[in-house]
N, C-alpha and C positions, 0 to 999 in steps of 0.2 A: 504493500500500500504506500509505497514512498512515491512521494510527488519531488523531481526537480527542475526548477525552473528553468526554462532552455533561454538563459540568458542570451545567450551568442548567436542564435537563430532571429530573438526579437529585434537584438541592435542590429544584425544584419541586416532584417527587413526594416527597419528604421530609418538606418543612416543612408544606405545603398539602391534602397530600392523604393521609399516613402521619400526618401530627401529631408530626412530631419533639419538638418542646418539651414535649409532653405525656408523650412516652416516656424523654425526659431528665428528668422529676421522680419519675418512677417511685425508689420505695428501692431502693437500691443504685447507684445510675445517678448518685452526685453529681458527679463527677469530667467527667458528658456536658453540650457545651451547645452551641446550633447554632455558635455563634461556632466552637468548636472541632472540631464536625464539619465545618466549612466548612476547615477548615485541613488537616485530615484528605485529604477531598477532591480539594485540592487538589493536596498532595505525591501521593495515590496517582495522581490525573492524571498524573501529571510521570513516574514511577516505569514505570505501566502506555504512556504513549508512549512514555518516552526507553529503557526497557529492555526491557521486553516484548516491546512489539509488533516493535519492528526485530528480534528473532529468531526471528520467527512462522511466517516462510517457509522457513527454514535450517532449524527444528524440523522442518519436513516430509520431511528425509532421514531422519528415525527415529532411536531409540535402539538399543542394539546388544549382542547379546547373545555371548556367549564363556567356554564352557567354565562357565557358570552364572552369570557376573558380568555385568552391563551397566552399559552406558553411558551415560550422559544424551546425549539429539539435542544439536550444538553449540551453545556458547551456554547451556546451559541449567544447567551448574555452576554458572558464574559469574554466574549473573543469581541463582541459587537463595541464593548468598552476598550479596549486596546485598540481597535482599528479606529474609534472616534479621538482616543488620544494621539495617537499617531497621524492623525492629519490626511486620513486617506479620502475620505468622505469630499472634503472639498479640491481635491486633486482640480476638476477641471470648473468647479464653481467662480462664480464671480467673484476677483478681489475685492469691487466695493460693497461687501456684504460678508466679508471673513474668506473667501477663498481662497486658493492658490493663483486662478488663471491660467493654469498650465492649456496646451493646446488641446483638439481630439484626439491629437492622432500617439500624447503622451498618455493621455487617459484611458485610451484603447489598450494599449499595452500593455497598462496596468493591470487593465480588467480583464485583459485574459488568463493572469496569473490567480487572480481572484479566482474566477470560474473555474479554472482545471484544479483549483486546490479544494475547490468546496462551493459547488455550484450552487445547492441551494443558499446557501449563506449570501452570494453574490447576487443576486434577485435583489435586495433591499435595497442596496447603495444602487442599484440601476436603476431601481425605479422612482427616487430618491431623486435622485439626480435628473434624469428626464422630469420629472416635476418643476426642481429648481428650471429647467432651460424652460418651460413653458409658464413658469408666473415673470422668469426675467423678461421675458420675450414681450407678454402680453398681458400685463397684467398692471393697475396701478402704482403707482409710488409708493404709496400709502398700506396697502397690500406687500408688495415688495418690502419694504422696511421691518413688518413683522414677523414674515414668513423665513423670509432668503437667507437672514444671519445664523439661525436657526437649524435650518435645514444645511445649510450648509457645513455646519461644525458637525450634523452627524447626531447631536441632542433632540431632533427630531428626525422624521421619516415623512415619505410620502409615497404615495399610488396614483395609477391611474384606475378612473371607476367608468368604464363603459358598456358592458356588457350585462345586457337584464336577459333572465330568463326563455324570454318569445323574441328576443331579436339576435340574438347570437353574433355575429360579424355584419349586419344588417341592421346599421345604425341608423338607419332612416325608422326603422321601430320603434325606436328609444321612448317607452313613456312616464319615466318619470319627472315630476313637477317641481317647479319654482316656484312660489306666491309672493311678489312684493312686497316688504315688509314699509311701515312711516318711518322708519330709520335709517332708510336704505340698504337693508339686509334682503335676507329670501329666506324663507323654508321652505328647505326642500324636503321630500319624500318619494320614496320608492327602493326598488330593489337591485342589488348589483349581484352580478356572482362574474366566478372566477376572479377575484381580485387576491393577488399577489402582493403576501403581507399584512391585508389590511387591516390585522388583529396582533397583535404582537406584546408583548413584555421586556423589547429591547429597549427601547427609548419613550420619552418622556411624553412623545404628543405624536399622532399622525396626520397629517394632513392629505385627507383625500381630495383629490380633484375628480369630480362627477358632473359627468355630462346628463342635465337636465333641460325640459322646455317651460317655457315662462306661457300665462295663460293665453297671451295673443300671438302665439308662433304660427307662424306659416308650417304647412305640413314636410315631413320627408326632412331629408338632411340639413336642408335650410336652417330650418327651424331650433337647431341645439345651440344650448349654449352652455357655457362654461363655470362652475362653481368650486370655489376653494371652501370645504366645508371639515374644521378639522375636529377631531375626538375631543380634544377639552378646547373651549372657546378662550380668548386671549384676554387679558385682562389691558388696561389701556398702559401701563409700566410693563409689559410685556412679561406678566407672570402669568401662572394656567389659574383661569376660573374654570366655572363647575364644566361639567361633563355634557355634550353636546347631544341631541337625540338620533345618536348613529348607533348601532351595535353590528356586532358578528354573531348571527342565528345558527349559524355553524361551521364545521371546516370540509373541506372536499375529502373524500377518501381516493391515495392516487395509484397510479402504477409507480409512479418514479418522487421525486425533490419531493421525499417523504421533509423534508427539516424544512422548506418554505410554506407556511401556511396559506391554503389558498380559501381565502373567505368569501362567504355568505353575508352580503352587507345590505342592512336594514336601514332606511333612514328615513326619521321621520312617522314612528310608529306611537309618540305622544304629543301630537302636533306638530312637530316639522324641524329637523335640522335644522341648523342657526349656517347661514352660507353665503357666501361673497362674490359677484359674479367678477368673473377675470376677463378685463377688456370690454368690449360690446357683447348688446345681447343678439344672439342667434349668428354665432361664428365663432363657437364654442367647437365645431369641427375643424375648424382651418387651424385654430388654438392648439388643439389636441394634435394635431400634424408634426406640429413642431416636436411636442415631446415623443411621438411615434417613427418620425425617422431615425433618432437618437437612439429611440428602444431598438426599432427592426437592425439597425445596426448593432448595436448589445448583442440582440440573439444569434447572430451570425459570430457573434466572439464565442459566442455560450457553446455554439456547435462546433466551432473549431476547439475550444477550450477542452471542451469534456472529449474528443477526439485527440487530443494532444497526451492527456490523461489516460487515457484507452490504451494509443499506442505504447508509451512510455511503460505501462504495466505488463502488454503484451510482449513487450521486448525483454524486459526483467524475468519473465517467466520461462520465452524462448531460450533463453541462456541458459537456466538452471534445469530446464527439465531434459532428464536424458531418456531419450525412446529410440529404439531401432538403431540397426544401422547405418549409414551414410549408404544413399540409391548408391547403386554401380560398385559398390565396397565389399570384396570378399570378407575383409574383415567384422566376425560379427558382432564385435562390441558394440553398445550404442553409443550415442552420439547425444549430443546437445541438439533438441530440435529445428534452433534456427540455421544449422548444418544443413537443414532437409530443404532442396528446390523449392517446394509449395509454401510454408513458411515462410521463407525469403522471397516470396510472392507476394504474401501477404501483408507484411512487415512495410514491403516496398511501397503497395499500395497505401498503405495508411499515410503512413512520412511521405509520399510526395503529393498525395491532398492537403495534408495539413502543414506542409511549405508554400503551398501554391493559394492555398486561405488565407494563411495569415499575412502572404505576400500582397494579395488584393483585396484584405478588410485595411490592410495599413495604408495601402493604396489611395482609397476613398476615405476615410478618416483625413489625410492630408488633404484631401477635395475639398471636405467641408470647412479645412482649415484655413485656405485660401478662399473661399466663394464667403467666407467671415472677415477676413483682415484683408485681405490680398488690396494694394491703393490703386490698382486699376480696373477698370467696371468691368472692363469688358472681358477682363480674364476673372474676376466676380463672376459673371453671371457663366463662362465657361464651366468653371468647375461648381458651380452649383448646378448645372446641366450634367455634368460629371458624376455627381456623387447622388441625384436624383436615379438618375439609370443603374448604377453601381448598386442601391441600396439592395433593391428586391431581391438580385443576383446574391452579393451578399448574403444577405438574411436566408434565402431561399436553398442557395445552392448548397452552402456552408453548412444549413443543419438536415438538407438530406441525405447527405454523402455522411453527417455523423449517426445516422443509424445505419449503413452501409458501414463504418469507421468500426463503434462499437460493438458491430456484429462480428466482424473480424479478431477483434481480440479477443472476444469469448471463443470463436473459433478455434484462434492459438492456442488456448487454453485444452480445447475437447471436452470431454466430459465434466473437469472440471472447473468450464467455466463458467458452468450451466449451475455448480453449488453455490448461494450466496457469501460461505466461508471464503472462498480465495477472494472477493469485493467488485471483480470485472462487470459482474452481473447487475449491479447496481449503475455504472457507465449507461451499460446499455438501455435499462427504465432509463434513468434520467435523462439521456438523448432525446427521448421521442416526442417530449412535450415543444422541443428547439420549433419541429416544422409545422409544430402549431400555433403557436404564442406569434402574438403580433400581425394576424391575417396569414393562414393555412398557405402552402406553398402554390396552390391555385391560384391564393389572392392574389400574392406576389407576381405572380405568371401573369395574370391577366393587364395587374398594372401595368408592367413592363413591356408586355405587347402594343397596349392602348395607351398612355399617355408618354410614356418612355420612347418608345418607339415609332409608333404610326402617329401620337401627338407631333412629335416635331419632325415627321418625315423623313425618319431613321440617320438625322446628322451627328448626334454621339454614338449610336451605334456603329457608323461607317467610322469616326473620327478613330473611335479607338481598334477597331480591325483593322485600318490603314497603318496606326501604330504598329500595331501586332505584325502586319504582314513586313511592314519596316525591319522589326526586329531579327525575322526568318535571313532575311538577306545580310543583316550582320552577322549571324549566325553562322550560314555558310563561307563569310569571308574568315571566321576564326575556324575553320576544320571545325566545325560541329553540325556534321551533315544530316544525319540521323535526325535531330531533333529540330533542324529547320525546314525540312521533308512534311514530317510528321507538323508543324505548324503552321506550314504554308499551306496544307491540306487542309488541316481546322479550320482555317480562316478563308477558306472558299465553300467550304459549308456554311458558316457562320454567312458569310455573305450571300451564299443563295437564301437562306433563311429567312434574312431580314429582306430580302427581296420580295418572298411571298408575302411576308406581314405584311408589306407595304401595299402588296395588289389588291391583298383579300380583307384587311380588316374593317374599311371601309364599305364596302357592296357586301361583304360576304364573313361578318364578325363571327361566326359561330363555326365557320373552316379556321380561324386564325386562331381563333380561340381553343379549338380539340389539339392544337400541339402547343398551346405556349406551356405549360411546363416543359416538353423536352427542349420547347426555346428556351428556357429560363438554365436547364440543364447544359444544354449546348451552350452557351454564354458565358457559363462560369467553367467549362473545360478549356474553352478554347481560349479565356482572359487569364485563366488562371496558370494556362500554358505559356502567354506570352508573360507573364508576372517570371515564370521558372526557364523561361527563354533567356531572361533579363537576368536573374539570377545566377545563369549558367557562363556569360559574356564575362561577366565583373568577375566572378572565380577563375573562368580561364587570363582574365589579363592579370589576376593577382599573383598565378603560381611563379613560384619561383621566387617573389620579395621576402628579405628578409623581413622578421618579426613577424609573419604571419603563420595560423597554422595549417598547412598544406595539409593534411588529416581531413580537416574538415573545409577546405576550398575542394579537396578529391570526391568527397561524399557531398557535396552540390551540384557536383558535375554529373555523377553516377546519378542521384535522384533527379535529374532535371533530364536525363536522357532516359530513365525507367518512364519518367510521367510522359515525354512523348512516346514510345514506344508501346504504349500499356493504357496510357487513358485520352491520349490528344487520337487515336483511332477511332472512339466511341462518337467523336462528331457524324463520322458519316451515317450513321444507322441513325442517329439522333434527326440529321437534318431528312432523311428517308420519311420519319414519320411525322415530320411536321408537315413536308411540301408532298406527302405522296398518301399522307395516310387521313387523314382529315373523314374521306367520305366513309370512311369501314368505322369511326367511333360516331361517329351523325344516322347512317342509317337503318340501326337496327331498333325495331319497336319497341318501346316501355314494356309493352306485355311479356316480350321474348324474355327478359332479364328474370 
């Protein structure tokens, strides 16, 4: 069960392949410099083994619900009070409200070490923090001043509340209510489920953000608006008054992130939450965006994270466990299993998805770092075109491949990885909820198709396959034939693909739409190839300097020519079923099913 933090993998894709130093000169970023992200790094290394992860497995008895109050899974107070004193909380929080300021693309980083050490424990600060970015974003001054200091030292928490019972990812349902108060307040009432956190015994106050409608909304998604409505109301010295009329009616029972409580939230069951609308009323969805791209972005750490976890365990095992002897070997002693072909197949595949993730969440994280500071607009509005199309990919692709990931190392395992004793098994629960949370990986599909895509006439999608095909050609000019073969091929799939989105989504959305997840699929092999294209160039022009470790510039190279050989193939079958298969999932009848 040891977790170590693959320190030299992050800085890599950090400095080399995200542009760190580039993103620490960005304005506002003066306080960022590798030197000190490297320090950064380090203690969260130290922080994410020595405390996290050793409560990772004890997390998995669950937190505990009573009479409306819960509990933190063990372990999980007191680890929550170290990470508040240690300053992790406000890592990328606004300075003028106690933060750091640090960048996304340091914050990202972080949080993936969080996640692989103790996924469920990492849900709170994420969600926490997407909170802070949507009251900074949109929210009063006066609101702001209360909430942000607060939330950001980690003394509070926060959620997001949008999900009711009859509407599920179908937020044009949403009916719970706001009633304007002579104070300028609202009561709200209704019902939430699936909310992540929302009941807890870690910190002092939560603050829910719940999407409710005020009496004269217009119907359908128009119509929501935004409420900051927290567990104990604030007193005007910014102490906690009484207790507000929200509770938790119960907890989910789960397959997996048994230690994140996922609540049942009432509000408004004794006449109505005491609640604060954030920004105008009825654009409480456009509000919530803000904090949802942050999230969808999270979850795609969360998938790579608990896959980094996964692997790292299955590799530990492969080495110790000795079965059989080595194929083709008279000798019949056994052998260490990672000796055996199929294993080092497997092993292969894990580590060069989760090089080629972390290489293009770091990627987009830098996007929204520049589309925030960057002093010229027009490379502004660039990389927020960037990191809009990145996201879904991201989120999407990242935590499909980590139940493909996790299934793998229980694999490596065999029989026993299928016991909850050796821990693998718990990886692979905890994975599945990734390609749920934040809009199912359809949602994501569909976005990507439609406003990603055939919204702006497929020009990020072509801008960055032109990259990519760029790439192929440096590629071949360094002897690395093999893997710019295999990329130039991805990215003429990739390109016929986005050609069909283009023909059909317009006249013919429901052809476009039966393949966008293998778009969404094809998207992140073939970006995630060019990310391990790129990573494969800077290791070849590194060998041979001194003070570098040639060990590990050799195993970028070897991984970066497994992931073409082995997954940059999968484009073609991929782009088969989007441009060739469309009519065989449209026309068979409901009945027949």
């Amino acid at each position: 069960m040891i977790y170590q933090a693959p320190i030299k993998d992050i800085q890599f894709a950090l400095n080399e392949l995200a542009e760190l130093p580039a993103i620490c000169g960005l304005p506002g970023y003066g306080e960022c410099s590798v030197e000190l992200v490297d320090a950064i790094l380090e203690e969260g290394a130290k922080f994410a083994e020595g405390v996290l992860a050793p409560i990772n497995k004890q997390g998995d008895q669950g937190a505990k619900w009573r009479d409306g109050e819960v509990s933190a899974a063990p372990g999980f107070k007191d680890a929550w009070q170290q990470y508040v004193e240690s300053g992790w909380v406000g890592l990328r929080a606004p300075e003028a409200y106690g933060g750091q300021g640090m960048p996304a693309l340091v914050a990202t980083a972080a949080e993936e070490m969080w996640c692989s050490a103790n996924l469920a424990f990492s849900l709170a600060p994420l969600l926490t923090l997407g909170a802070i970015e949507a009251i900074h974003h949109h929210a009063s001054d006066e609101l702001k001043s209360v909430y942000l200091p607060p939330m950001s030292s980690g003394a509070w928490t926060g959620t997001m509340n949008l999900t009711e019972p009859q509407a599920g990812s179908d937020l044009a349902q949403v009916r719970s209510k706001a009633m304007p108060q002579a104070d300028g307040s609202y009561r709200v009432s209704g019902q939430k489920i699936f909310i992540t956190w929302g009941e807890h015994d870690m910190a002092d106050n939560i603050v829910h953000l719940v999407l409710a409608r005020l009496p004269d909304a217009p119907a359908g998604v128009k119509g929501i608006s935004l409420f900051i409505v927290p567990k104990f109301l604030v007193n005007a010295d910014g102490s906690l008054g009484a207790r507000n009329d929200v509770r938790c009616v119960s907890l989910e029972h789960k397959l997996g992130i048994h230690g994140s409580p996922t609540a049942v939230m009432s509000f408004g069951d004794q006449g109505g939450a005491i609640g604060y609308l954030v920004g105008e009323a009825n654009k409480g969805l456009n509000y919530m965006f803000t904090m949802m791209n942050h999230a969808r972005l999270g979850v795609g750490i969360e998938g790579l994270a608990v896959s980094e976890r996964a692997y790292q365990k299955a590799v530990e095992y492969a080495r110790d466990r000795v079965q059989s002897r080595a194929v083709g070997s008279p000798d019949p002693t056994g052998v260490a299993i990672i000796q055996h072909p199929d294993v080092r197949r497997m092993l292969l595949t894990m580590r060069a998805q989760v090089e080629a993730q972390r290489a293009l969440a770091l990627y987009t994280a830098a996007a929204l770092d520049r589309a925030a500071r960057h002093p010229v607009a027009s490379e502004k509005a660039r990389n927020q075109a960037l990191a809009n199309f990145l996201i879904p990919i991201v989120k999407g692709w990242n935590t499909e491949q980590a139940n493909e990931i996790t299934s793998l190392a229980l694999q490596v395992h065999g029989g026993m990885g299928y016991i909850e004793e050796t821990g693998v098994a718990q990886y692979y629960r905890d994975a599945r909820i990734t390609a749920i949370y934040e809009g199912t990986t359809g949602i994501q599909a569909l976005d990507l198709i439609g406003r990603k895509t055939a919204g702006e006439s497929g020009v990020t999608a072509r801008a960055l396959l032109e990259e990519a095909a760029g790439c192929a050609v440096k590629l071949r000019a360094a002897g690395l034939t093999s893997l710019a073969d295999n990329l130039d091929e991805a990215v003429k799939q990739a390109r016929r693909s986005v050609d069909f989105i283009l023909a059909t989504f317009a006249g013919q959305p429901q052809r476009a739409a039966a393949g966008s997840v293998p778009f969404l699929k094809l998207m992140g092999i073939t970006l995630g190839g060019w990310q391990m294209a790129r990573a494969a160039l800077i290791a070849k022009a590194k060998q041979g300097e001194a003070d570098v470790d040639q060990d590990f510039l050799n195993a970028k190279l070897a991984t970066a020519r497994f992931y073409g050989e082995h997954l940059l193939p999968q484009a073609g079958g991929l782009a088969a079923a989007i441009v060739e298969g469309a009519d065989s999932v449209l026309e068979m009848d409901e009945a027949w099913f």
